[in-house]
C-alpha positions as CSV (number, residue, x, y, z in Angstrom):
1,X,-0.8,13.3,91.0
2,X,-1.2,9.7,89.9
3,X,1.8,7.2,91.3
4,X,2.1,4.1,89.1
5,X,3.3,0.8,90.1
6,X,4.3,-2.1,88.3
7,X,2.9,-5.1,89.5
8,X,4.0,-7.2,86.9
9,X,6.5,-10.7,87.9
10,X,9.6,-9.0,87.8
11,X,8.5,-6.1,90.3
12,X,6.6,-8.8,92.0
13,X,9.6,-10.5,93.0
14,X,11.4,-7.6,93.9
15,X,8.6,-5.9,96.4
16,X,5.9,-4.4,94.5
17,X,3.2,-6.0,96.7
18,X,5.0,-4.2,99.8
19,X,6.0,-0.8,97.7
20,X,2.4,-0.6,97.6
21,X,0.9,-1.3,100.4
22,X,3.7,1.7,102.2
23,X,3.0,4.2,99.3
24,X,-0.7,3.7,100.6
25,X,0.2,3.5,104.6
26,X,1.9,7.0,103.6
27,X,-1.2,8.7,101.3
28,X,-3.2,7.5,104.6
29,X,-1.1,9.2,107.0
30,X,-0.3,12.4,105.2
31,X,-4.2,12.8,104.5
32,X,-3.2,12.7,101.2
33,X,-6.3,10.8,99.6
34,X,-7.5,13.4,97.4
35,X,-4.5,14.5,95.7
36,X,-2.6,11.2,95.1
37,X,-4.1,8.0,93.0
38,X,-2.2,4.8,93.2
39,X,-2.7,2.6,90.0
40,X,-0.9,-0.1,88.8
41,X,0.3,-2.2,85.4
42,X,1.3,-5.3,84.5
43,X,4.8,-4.5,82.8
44,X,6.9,-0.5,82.3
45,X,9.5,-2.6,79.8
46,X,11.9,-2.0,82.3
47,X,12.2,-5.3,84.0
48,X,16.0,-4.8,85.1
49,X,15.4,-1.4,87.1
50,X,13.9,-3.0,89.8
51,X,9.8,-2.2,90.9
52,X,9.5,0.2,88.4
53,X,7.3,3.3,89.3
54,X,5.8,6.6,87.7
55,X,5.0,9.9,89.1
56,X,3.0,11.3,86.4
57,X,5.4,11.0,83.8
58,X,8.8,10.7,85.8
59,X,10.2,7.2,86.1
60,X,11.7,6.3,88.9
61,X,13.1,2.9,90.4
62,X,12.2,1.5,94.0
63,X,12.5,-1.0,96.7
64,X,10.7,-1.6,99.6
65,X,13.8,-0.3,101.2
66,X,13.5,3.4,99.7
67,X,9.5,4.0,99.5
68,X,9.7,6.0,102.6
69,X,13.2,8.3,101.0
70,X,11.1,8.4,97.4
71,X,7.8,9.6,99.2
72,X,9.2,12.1,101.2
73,X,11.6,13.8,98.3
74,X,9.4,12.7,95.4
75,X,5.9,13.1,95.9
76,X,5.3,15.1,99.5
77,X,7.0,18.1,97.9
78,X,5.0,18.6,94.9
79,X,1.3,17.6,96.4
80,X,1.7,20.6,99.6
């Protein structure tokens, strides 16, 4: 599974430098290193939908607030 992140100014603004550092406190603690890569990119086109993020190819929208809600419905499910 490959999580991306946009760490582009908008999403900078609005958390991406903390989305990502729980996405990885998360992959850590679920021993999930192997089967989940973290990248990021400068810009989704989506500036208004707040830290823009994919799964794959799934779009999704996040705050620092719901990394935790969006990891454990989003990603835990499909990686075990």
């Amino acid at each position: 599974m490959k999580i991306t992140i946009c760490i582009g100014s908008s999403c900078h603004i609005k958390g991406s430098k903390q989305v990502v550092e729980q996405l990885q406190d998360l992959i850590r603690e679920n021993n999930l290193g192997d089967k989940v890569e973290l990248g990021g990119v400068f810009c989704m086109g989506k500036c208004q939908q707040g830290v823009c993020v994919t799964v794959d190819d799934a779009f999704y929208s996040l705050s620092p607030e719901n990394v935790k809600d969006f990891f454990d419905t989003s990603v835990l499910p499909q990686v075990k």
